[in-house]
Structure formats: structure tokens, C-alpha cells
Backbone as a chain_set.jsonl record, in Angstrom:
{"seq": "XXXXXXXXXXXXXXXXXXXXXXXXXXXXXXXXXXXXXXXXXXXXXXXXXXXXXXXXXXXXXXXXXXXXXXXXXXXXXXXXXXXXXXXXXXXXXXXXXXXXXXXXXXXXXXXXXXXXXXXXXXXXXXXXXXXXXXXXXX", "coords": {"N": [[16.761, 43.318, -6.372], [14.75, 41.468, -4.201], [14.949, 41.003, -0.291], [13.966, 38.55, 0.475], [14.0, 36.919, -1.592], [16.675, 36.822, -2.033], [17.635, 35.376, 0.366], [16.278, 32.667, -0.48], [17.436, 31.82, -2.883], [20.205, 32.112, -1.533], [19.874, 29.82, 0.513], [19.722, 27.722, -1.088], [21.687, 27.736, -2.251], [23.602, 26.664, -0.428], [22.842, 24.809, 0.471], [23.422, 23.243, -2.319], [26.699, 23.728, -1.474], [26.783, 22.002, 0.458], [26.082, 19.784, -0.304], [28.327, 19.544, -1.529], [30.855, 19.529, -0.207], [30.153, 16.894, 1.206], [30.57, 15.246, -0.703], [33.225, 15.794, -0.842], [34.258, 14.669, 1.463], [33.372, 11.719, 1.212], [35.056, 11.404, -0.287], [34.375, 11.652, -3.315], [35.026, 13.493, -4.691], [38.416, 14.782, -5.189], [39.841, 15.269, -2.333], [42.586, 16.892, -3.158], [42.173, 18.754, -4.927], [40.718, 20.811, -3.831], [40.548, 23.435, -1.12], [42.605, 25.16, -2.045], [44.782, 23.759, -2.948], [45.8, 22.889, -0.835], [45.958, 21.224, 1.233], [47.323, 17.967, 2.643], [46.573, 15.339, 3.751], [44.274, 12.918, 5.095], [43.338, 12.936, 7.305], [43.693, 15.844, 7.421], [41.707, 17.177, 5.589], [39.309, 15.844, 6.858], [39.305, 17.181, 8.789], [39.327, 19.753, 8.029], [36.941, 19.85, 5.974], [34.998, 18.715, 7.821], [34.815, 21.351, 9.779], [34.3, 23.122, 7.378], [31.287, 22.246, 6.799], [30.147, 22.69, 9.238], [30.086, 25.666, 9.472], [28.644, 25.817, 7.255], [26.202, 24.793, 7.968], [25.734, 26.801, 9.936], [25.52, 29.213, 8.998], [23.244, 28.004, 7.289], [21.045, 27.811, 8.834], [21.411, 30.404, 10.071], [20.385, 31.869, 8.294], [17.459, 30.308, 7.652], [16.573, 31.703, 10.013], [16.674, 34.043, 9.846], [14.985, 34.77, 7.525], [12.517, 33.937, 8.453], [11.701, 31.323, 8.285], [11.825, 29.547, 10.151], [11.619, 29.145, 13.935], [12.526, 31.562, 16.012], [15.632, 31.354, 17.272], [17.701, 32.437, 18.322], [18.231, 35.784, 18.961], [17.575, 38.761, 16.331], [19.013, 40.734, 16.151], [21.726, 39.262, 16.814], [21.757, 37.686, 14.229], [22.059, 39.228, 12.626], [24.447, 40.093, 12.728], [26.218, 37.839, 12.602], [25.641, 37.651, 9.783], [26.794, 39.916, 8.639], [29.629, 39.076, 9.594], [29.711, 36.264, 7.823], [29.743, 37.73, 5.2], [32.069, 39.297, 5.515], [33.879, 37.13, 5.495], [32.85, 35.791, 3.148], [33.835, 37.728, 1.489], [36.606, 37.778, 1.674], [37.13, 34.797, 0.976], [36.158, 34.915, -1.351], [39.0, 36.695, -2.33], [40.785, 34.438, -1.369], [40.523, 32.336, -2.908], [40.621, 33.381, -6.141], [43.091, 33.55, -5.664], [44.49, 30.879, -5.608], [45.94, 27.832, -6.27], [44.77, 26.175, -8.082], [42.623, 25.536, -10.992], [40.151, 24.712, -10.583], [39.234, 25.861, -8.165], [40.055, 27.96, -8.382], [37.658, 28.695, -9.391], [35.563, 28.831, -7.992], [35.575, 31.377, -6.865], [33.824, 33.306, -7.935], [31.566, 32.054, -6.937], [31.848, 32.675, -4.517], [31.767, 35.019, -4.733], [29.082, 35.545, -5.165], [27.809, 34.752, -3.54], [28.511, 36.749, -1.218], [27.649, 38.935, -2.727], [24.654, 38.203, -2.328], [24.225, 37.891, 0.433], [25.083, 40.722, 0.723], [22.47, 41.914, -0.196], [20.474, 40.774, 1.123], [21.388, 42.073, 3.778], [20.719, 44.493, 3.98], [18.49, 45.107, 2.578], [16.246, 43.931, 4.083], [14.531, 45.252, 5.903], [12.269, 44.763, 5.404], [11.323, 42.287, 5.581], [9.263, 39.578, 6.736], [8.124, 39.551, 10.378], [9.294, 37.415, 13.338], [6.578, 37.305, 14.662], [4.949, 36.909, 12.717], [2.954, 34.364, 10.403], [4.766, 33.192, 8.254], [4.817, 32.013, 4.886], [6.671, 30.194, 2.263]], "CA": [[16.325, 42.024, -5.86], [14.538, 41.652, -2.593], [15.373, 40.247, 0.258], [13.364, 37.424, 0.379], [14.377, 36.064, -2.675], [18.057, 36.519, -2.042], [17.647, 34.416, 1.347], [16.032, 31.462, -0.745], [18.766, 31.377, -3.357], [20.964, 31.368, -0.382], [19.345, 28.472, 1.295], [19.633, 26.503, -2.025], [23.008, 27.398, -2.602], [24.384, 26.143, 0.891], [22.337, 23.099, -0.059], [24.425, 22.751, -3.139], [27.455, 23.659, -1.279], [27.108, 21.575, 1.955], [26.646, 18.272, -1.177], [29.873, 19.767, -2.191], [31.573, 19.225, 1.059], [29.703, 15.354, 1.729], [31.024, 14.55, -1.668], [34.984, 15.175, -0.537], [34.259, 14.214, 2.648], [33.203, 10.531, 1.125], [35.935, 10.777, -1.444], [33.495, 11.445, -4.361], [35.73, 14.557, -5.042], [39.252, 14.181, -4.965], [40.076, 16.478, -1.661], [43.29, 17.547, -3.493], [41.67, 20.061, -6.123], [40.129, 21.8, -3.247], [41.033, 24.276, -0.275], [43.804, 25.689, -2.812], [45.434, 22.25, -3.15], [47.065, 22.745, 0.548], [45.607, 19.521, 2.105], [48.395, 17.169, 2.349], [46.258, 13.995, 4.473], [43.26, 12.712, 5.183], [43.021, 14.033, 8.643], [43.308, 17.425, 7.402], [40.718, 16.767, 4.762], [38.296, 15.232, 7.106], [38.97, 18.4, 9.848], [38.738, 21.318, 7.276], [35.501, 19.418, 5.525], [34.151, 18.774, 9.352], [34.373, 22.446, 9.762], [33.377, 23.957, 6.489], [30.064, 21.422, 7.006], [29.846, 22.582, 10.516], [29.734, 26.423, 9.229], [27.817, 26.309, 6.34], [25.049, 24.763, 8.635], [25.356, 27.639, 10.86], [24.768, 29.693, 7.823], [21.609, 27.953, 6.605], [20.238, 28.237, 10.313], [21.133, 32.408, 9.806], [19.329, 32.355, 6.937], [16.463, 30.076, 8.294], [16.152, 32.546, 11.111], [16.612, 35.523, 8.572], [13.907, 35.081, 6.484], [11.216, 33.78, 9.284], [11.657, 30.337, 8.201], [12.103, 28.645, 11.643], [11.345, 29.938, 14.915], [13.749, 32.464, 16.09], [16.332, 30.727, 18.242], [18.798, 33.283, 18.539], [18.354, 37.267, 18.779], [18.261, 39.255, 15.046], [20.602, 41.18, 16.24], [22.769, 38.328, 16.737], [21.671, 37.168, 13.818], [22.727, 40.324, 11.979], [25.9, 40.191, 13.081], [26.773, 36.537, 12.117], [25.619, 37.899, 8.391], [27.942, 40.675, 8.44], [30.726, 38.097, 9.629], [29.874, 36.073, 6.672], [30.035, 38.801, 4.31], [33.736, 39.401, 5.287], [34.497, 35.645, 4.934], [33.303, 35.838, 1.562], [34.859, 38.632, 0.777], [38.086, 37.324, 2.132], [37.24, 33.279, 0.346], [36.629, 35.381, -2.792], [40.044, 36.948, -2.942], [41.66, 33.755, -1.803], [40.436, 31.646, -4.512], [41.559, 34.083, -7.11], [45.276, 33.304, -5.843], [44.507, 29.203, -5.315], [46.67, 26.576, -7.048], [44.14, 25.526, -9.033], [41.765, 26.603, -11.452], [38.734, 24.285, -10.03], [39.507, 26.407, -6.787], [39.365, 29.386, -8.833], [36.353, 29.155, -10.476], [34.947, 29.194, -6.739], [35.889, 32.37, -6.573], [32.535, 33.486, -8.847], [30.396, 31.604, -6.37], [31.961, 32.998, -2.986], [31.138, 36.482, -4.577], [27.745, 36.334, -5.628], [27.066, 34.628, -2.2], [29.326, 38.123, -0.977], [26.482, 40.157, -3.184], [23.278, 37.98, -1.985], [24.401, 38.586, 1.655], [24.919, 42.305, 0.912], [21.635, 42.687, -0.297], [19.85, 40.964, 2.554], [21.298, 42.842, 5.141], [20.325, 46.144, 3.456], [17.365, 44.936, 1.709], [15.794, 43.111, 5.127], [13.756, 45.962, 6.771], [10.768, 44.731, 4.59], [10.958, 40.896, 5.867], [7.986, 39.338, 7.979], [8.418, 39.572, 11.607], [8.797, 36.313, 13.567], [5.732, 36.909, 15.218], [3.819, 36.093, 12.167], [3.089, 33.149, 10.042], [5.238, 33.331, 7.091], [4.859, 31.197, 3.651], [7.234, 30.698, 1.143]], "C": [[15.868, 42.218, -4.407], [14.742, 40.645, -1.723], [15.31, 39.007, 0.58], [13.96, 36.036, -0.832], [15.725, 36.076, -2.931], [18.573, 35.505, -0.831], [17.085, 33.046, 0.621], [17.117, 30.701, -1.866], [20.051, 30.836, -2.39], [20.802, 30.16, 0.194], [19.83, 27.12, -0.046], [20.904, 26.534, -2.521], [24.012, 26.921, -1.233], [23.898, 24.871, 0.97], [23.139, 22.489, -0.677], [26.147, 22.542, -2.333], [27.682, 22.839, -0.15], [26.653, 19.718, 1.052], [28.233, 18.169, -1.369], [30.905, 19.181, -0.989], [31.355, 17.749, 1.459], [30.471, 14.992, 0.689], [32.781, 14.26, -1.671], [35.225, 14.388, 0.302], [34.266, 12.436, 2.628], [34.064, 10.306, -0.158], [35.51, 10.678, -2.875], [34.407, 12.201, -5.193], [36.887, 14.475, -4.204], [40.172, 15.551, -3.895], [41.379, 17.647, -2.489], [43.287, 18.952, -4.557], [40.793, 21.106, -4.924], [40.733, 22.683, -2.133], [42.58, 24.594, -0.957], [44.953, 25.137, -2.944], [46.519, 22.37, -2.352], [47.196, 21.895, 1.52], [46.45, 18.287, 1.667], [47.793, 15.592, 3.187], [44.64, 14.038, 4.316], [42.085, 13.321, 6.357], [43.034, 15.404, 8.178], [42.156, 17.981, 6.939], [39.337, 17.095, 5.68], [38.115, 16.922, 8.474], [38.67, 19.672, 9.465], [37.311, 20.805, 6.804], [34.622, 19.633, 7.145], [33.829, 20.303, 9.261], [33.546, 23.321, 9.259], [31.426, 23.27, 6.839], [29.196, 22.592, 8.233], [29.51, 24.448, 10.091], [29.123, 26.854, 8.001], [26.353, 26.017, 6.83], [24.493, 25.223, 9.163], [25.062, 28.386, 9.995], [23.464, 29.683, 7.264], [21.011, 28.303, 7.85], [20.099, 29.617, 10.197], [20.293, 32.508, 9.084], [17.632, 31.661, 7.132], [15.391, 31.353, 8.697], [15.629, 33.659, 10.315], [15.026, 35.794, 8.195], [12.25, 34.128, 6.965], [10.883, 32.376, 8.687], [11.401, 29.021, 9.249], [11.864, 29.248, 12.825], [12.314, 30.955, 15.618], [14.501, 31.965, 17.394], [17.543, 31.541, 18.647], [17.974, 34.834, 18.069], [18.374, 37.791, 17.557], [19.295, 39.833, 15.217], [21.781, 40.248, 16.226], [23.263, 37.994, 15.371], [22.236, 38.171, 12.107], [24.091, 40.301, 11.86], [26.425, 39.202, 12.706], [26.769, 37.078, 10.254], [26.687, 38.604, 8.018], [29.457, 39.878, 8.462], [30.782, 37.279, 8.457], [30.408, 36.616, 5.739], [31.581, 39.028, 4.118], [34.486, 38.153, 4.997], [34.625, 35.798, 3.868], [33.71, 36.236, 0.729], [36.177, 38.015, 0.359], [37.911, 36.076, 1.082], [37.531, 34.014, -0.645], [37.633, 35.496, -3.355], [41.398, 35.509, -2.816], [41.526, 32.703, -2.63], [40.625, 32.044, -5.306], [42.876, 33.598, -7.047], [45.264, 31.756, -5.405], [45.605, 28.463, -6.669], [45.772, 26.47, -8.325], [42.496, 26.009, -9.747], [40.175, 25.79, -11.272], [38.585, 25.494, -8.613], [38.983, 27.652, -7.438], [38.12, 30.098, -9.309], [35.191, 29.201, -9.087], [34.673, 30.939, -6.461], [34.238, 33.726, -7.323], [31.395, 33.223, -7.831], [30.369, 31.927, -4.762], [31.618, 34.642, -3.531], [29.655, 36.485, -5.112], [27.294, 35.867, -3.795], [27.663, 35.985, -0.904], [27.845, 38.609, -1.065], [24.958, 39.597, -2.628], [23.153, 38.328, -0.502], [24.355, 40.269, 2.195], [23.406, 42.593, 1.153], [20.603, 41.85, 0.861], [19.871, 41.591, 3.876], [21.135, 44.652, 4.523], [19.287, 46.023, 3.009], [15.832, 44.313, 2.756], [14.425, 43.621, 6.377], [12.487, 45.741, 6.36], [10.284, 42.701, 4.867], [10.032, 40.907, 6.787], [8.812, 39.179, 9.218], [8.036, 38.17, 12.551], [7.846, 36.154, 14.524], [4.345, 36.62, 14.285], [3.903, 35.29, 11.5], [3.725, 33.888, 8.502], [5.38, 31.9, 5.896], [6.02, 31.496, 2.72], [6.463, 30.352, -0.468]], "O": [[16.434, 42.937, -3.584], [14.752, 39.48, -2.12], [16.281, 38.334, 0.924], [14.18, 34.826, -0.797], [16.138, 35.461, -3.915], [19.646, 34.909, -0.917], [17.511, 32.073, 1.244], [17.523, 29.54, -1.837], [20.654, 29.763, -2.389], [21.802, 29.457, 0.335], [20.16, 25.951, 0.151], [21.345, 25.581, -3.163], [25.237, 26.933, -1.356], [24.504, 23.937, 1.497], [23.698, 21.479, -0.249], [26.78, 21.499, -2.5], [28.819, 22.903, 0.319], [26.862, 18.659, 1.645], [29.032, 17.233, -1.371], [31.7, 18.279, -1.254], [32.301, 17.238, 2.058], [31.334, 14.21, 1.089], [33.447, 13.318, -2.101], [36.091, 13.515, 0.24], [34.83, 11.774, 3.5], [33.923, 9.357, -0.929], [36.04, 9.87, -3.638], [34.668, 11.77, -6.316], [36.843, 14.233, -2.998], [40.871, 16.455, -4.354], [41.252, 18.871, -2.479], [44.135, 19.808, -4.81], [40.278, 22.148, -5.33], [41.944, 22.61, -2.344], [43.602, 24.259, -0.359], [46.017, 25.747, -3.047], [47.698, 22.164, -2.637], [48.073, 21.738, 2.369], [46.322, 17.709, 0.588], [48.626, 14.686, 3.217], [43.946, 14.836, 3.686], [40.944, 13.78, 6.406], [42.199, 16.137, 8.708], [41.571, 18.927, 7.465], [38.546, 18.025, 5.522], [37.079, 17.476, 8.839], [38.045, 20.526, 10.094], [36.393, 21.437, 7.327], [33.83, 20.528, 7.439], [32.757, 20.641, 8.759], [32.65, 24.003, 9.756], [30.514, 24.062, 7.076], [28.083, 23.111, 8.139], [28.375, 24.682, 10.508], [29.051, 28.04, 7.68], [25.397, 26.658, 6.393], [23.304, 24.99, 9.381], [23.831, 28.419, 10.018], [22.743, 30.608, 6.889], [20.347, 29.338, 7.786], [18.988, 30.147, 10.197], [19.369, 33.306, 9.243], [16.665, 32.356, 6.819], [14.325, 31.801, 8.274], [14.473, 34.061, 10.18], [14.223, 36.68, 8.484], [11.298, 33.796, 6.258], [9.673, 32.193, 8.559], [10.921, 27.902, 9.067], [11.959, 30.445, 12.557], [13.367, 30.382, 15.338], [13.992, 32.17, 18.496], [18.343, 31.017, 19.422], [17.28, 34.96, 17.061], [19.451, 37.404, 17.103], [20.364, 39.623, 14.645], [22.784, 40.56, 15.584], [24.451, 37.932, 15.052], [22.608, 37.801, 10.993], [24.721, 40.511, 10.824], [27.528, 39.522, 12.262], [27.765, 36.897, 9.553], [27.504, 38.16, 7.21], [30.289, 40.012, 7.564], [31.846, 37.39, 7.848], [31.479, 36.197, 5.299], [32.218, 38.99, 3.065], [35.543, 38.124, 4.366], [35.692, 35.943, 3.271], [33.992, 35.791, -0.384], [36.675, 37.805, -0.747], [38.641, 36.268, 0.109], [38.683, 34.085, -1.072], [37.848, 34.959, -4.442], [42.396, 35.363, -3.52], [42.543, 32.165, -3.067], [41.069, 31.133, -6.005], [43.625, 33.301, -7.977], [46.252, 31.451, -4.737], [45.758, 28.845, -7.829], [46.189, 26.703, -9.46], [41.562, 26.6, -9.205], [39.169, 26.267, -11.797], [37.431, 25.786, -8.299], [37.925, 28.242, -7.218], [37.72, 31.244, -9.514], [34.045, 29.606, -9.277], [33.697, 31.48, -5.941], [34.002, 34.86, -6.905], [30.41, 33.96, -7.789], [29.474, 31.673, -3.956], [31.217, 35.441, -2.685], [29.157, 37.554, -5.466], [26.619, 36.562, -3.036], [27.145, 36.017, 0.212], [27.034, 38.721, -0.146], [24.08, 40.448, -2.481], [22.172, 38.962, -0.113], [23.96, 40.846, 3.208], [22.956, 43.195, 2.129], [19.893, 42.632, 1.494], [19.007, 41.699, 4.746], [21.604, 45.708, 4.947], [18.785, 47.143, 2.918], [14.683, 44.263, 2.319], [13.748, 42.995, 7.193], [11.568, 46.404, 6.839], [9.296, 42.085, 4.465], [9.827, 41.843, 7.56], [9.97, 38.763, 9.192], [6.875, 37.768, 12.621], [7.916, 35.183, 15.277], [3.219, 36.291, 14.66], [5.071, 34.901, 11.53], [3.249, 34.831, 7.871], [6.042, 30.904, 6.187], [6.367, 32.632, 2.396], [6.961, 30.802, -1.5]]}, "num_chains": 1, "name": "protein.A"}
């Protein structure tokens, strides 16, 4: 797969996942089946959702940047380095949704590793992306 086309899956799955997060956040989804059914209030709810929101946005922005979507507002190198940080998140989410309470939680665990494997292969697969000094189409 090339890189290109593992940055647009990405983009559309942080789409999906940043509904996923508005939908607990407004009570659509019942916070307790999620974050490995350890959220005991509303405040906790509303400060882990805030967050996850708040870094899956910084995510789509990486990936923006990544794949010459947006103007480059941060350094690649930087922007390298935030990927790699991902990567170990999802490593890490992966294995702790395997050991979650609950088997909605678990079945996460499928969707924090392919976004693991689409991350791999952009930062190994990436030396062939357009450069943001030219006009790029998707």
C-alpha cells in the first residue's frame, strides 16, 4: 500500500472516530461501555472525551500536514516525530483494549491496530509523497 492512500484512510478514519467521541460526549453512546468501563462520572467522561477529541484533531492536522494536504504549519520533522508517538499509543491502546472490561472496548482493539499498521506504513512508505512546495490533488 502506498503512502498516500494510507494517509486518506487515516483521515477518514479519525473522521469516524472523532463522531465516535461527539456521540459520548452528547450522550448518544452510553460513556460506560467505553475507556474499559473505568469512567465512574460525568466529569471524567466529559475530560477524557475533551482530550481524546483534542488528540485525534492533532492527529488529523499530522496527517493533513503529512500528505501535503494543508500548508505546512509545523516542521516534517516534527511532524515525523508526532507519527512515531502515535504509533506507540496505538500500539500501547491496542494491547489495552485486549485486557478492557468489555467486549465493545475490545473489539477496538482491531481498529487501534490497523490504525498501528496504516501509521507504520506511512512513515516508511512516505519518501515518495509530494513536497509542500508543490500543488498537490487528491
Amino acid at each position: 500500500m502506498d503512502a498516500r492512500i494510507a494517509i486518506k484512510i487515516m483521515l477518514w478514519l479519525v473522521v469516524a472516530i472523532t463522531i465516535f467521541h461527539m456521540a459520548i460526549l452528547f450522550k448518544v453512546i452510553p460513556y460506560e461501555i467505553t475507556w474499559g468501563g473505568r469512567l465512574k462520572s460525568d466529569s471524567e467522561m466529559y475530560l477524557f472525551e475533551s482530550v481524546s477529541l483534542a488528540i485525534n484533531l492533532f492527529l488529523g492536522l499530522i496527517l493533513l500536514i503529512k500528505g501535503a494536504y494543508v500548508k505546512q504549519v509545523l516542521p516534517l520533522k516534527i511532524v515525523d516525530i508526532a507519527l512515531w508517538a502515535f504509533l506507540v499509543l496505538f500500539i500501547l491502546n491496542t494491547i489495552g483494549n485486549m485486557v478492557a472490561e468489555t467486549n465493545f472496548e475490545k473489539f477496538f482493539a482491531i481498529i487501534t491496530l490497523v490504525f498501528a499498521i496504516l501509521i507504520w506504513i506511512i512513515l516508511n512508505k512516505s519518501k515518495k509523497l509530494p513536497t509542500h512546495n508543490k500543488t498537490y490533488t487528491a
